[in-house]
N, C-alpha and C positions, 0 to 999 in steps of 0.2 A: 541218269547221271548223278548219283549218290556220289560226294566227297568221301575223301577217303579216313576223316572224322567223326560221319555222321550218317552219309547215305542218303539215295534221293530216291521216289515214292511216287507212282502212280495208279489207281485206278480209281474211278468213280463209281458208286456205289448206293445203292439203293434208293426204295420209294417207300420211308417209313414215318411218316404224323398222325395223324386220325387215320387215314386213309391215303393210300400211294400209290400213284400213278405210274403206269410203265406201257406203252403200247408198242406195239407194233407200227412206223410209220408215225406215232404220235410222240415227240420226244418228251420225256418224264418231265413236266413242269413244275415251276413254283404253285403252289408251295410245297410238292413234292421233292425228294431227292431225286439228282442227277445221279446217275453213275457211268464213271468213264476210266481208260487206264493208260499204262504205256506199257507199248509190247516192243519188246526186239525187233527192227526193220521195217516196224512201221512208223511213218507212210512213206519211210525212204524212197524205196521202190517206185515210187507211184504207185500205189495200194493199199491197201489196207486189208491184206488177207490174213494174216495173224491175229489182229483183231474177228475178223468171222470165226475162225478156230477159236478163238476164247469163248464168244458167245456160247457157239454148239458148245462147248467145255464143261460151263457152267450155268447153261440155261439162263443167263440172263442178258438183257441187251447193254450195247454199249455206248452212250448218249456222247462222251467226250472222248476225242482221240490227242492223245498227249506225246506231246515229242520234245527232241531238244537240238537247238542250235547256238554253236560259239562262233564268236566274234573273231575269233584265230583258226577256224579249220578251211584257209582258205580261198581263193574265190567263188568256187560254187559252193561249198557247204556253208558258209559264209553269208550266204546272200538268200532272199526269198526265192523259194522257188512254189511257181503255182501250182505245178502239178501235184506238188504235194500236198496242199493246202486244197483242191479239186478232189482228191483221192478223200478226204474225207465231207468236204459238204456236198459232194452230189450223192453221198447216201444218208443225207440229212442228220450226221452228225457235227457236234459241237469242235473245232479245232483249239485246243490249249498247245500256245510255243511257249518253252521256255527259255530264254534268251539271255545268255552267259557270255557279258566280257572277260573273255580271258584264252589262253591255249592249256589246255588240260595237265595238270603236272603241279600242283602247289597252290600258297598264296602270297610267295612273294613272287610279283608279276610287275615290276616297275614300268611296265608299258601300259599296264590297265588299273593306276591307279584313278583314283575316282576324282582326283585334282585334272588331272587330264580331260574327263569327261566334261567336266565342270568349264574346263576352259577352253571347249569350244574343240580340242583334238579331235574327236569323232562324230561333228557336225556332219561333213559329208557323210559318212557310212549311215547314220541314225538319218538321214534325212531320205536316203537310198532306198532303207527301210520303208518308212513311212510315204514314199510316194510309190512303192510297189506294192503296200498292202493298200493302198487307198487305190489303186488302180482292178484291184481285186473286185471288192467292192463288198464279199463276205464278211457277216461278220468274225471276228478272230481274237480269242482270249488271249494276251500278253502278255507273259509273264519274265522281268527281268530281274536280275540281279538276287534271287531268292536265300533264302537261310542267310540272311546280311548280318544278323545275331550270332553266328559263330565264328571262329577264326579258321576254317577251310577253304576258304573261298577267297579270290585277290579282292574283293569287293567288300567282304567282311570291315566293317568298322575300327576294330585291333589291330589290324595287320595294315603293311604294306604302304605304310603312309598316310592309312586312311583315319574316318572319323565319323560319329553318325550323322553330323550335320554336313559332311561333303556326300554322302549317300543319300541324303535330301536333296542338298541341291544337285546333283547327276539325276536324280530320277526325276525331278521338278524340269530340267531341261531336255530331257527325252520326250516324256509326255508333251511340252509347249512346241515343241519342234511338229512332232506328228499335229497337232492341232491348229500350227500355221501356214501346214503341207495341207490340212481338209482331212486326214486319216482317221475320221471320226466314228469309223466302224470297228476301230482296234477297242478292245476295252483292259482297261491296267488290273493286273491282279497282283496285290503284293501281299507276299507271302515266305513269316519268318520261319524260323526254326519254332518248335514246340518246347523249348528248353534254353537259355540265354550261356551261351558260354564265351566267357565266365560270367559266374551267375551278374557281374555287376552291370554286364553289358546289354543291357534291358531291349526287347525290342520295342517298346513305346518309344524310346528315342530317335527312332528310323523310320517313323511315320510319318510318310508325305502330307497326310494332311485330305480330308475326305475329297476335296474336290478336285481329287488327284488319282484316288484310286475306284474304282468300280468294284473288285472284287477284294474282299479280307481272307486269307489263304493260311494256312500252316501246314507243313512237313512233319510224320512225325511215325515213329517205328517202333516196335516191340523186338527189342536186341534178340533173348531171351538167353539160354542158360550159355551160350556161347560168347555173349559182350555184357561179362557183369559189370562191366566199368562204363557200358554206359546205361544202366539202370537194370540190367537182365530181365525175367521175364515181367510185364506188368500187362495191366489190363487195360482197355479199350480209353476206361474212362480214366486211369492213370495216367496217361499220357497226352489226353485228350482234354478233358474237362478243363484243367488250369487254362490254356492257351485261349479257350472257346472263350473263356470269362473274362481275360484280357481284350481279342478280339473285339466283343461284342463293347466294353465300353468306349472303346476308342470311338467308331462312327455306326454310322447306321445302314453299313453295305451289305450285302450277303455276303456268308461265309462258306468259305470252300476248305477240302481238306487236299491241298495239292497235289501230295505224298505220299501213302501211307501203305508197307507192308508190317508182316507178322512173321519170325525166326520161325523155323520147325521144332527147334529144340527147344525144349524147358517147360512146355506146358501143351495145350489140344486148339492147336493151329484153327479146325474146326470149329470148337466151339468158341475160340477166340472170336473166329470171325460172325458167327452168329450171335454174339454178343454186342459187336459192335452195332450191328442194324438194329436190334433190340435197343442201346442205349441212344441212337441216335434219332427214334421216337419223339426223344423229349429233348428237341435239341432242335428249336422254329427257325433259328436265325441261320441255320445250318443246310444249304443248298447242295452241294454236289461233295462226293467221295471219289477222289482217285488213284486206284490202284500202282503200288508199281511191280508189275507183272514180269520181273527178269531175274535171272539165277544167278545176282552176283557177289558183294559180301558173303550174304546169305541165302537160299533160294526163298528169294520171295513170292514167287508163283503162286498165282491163283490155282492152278490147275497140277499138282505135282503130284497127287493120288486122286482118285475117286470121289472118297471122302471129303477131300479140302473142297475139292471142283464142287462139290453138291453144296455145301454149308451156302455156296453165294445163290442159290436157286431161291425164287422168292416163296416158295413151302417151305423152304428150312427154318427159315425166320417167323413163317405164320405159327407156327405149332408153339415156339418158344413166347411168340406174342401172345396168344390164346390163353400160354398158362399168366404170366404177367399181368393182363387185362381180368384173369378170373380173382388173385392174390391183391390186386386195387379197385374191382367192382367200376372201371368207367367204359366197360362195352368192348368189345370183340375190333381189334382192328381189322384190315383189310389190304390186300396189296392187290391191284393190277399188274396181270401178267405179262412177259417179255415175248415176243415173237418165237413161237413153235411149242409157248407152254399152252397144257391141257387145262388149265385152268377155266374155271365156269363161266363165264362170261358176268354173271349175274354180282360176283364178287365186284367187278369195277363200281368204284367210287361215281357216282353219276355226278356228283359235285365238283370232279376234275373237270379243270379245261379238255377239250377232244377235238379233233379235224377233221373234215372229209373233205379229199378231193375229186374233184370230176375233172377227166380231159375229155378235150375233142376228138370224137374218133375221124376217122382217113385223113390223117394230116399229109402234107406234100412238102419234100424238099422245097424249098423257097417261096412257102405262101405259109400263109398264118398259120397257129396253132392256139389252141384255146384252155384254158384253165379256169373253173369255178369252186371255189371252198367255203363250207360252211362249218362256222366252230358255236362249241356249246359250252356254258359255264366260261366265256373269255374276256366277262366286262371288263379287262384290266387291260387290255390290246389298245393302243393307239395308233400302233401302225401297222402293217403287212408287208414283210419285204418277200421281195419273189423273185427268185433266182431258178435260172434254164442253165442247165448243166452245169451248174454250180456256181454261174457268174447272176452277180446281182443284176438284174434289170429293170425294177421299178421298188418304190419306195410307196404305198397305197393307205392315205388317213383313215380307218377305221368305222368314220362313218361314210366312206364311200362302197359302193359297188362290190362286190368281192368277187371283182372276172376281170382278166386278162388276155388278152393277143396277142402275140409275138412272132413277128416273121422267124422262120427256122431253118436256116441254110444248109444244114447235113440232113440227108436219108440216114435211118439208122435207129438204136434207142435214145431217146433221148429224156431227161427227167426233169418234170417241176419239183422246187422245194417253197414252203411256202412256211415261211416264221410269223408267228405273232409275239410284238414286242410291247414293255409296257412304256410309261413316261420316261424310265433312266433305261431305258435302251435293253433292259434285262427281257430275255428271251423267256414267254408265256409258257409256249405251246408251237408245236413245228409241226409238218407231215411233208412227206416225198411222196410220189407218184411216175413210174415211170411211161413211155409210148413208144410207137415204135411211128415212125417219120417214111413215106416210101420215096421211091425219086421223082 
């Protein structure tokens, strides 16, 4: 959902610090990058098969599945729905919603101004919210009201009645709402624009305030030779680095890049993109990259020739690391590989967090079923949540026991996930596991 100003951005995007983790079953941890995207139709459907075709695409895995929902498309598009949010954590990825008051068409939207929100008009809906993803029980990235910084959006600060301090207080009452409902597995990701338009309209002014948000986010695109007007082509770190700087003094949360594609036109898409992992090395406070993976201003597709698809494989980036590390003398980085690469195994960082799960074998419909995991490099785990087909079912303190039980009512496949979380709720280290259940 890119405004028709700016443009909106997903995929998530590599494993690049010293050393970067990506496994198979092992979701890319801190202090690794995530990488995750938004594909067309997913997880509409209930699925996520678009996303699998990206993976094979471009050889890499895809840790965050991103999507988008308005407050006007509705009553069911409208509302949570599980399945969709099931469609991505029973294959042990991350779920980011991003969560848009408004019906799509503009920003003068006099029904979703933020005085509204603010006074209490869409208590019931926000609270609907918040007792259907607390009933979930997964955890769930949330991300509302995004690019608040520009004037595209009814929500934007300039426009529509609004103001940054009513966009504080709207987002200060959504969050208190979920957390007097108990929906404490939602986490807030707020996330401006990469650029203030107009410039006076600063997004430090629309900051809820750290004990408000979880994740620090920015949007942000390489126009290139087709939108000189809004900066044509630049580089990775052009567009990137200022926001990162602002970011990082405001609080002390991770930072995510919500957003971000690259135009085909005006420069080598390719090597754009392998520059960006390259630059995003030296960039600690800096957690997950999300692709936006759809053909629409511009074709921002990961995947639209061969070429492009390759540059995101994590050898394309090694080779360019290799020469970098040889031109600074501080040692050879390293990435772990994504499910189906041929990579050495001896490459993985043993310093990474890593999972192994054991099930129980001959489980029976309607009698227990057993799970054991052991994690390596995870001193930062406080808790264990563990979820059977995608629904959370136990919440386990870190120094207890690492096994579970759980009666199992359907014959059939059925899959553990098992997340390690630290003190602020931020996800370590994860692994799935699936079994097969008989009657």
């Amino acid at each position: 959902m890119v405004s028709p100003r700016r443009a909106a951005a997903s995929l998530t995007i590599c494993t690049i610090v010293a050393l970067f983790a990506l496994l198979p079953g092992v979701a890319g941890a801190q202090p690794g990058l995530q990488f995750g995207a938004h594909t067309a139709g997913d997880p509409y459907s209930g699925n996520i098969d678009a996303t699998k075709r990206l993976e094979g695409a471009i050889g890499r895995h895809v840790d965050i599945v991103h999507w988008y929902q308005n407050w006007g498309a509705g009553a069911y598009g409208s509302a949570v729905q599980p399945s969709w949010i099931a469609a991505v954590t029973t294959t042990g990825r991350t779920p980011l919603l991003t969560w848009e008051p408004w019906a799509p068409g503009g920003s003068a939207q006099p029904n979703y101004r933020l005085q509204r929100i603010v006074q209490g008009s869409f208590d019931a809906y926000i609270t609907s919210w918040a007792n259907a993803l607390r009933s979930i029980g997964t955890t769930i990235y949330l991300r509302p009201m995004h690019e608040m910084n520009g004037d595209w959006y009814p929500w934007g600060g300039t426009v529509n009645g609004n103001s940054p301090a009513l966009y504080v207080k709207a987002w200060r009452r959504m969050v208190d709402i979920f957390r007097k409902r108990g929906a404490n597995n939602v986490r807030w990701v707020w996330s401006p624009n990469n650029f203030d338009v107009p410039a006076s309209n600063r997004l430090e002014s629309y900051y809820p305030g750290s004990s408000y948000v979880d994740v620090m986010a920015a949007d942000l695109y390489n126009w290139g030779s087709a939108k000189p007007q809004w900066g044509g082509w630049q580089s990775f770190s052009q567009i990137f680095s200022g926001v990162y700087r602002r970011l990082s003094a405001l609080g002390p949360q991770p930072i995510w890049i919500g957003e971000v594609g690259c135009a085909p036109n005006g420069g080598d898409k390719a090597a754009w993109i392998r520059d960006m992992f390259a630059q995003a090395r030296s960039m600690s406070r800096l957690k997950a990259i999300v692709w936006f993976n759809v053909d629409k201003e511009l074709d921002w597709r990961a995947a639209p020739t061969a070429a492009i698809a390759a540059a995101f494989a994590p050898g394309a980036v090694s080779g360019l690391l290799r020469g970098l590390d040889a031109a600074s003398g501080d040692g050879t980085a390293t990435e772990r590989a994504p499910a189906g690469s041929s990579s050495d195994p001896a490459e993985a960082a043993s310093s990474q967090p890593t999972l192994r799960l054991t099930v129980g074998r001959h489980a029976r419909a309607g009698r227990y079923a057993s799970v054991r995991w052991k994690a390596t490099q995870a001193g930062s785990v406080r808790r264990w949540h563990v979820y059977l087909n995608g629904k959370r079912v136990r919440a386990i303190a870190s120094n207890k026991p690492p096994v579970l039980r759980r009666l199992v009512p359907r014959a059939g496949r059925n899959r553990w996930t098992i997340e390690g979380r630290d003190a602020r709720g931020h996800k370590v280290v994860a692994a799935s596991r699936g079994f097969f259940v008989r009657r």
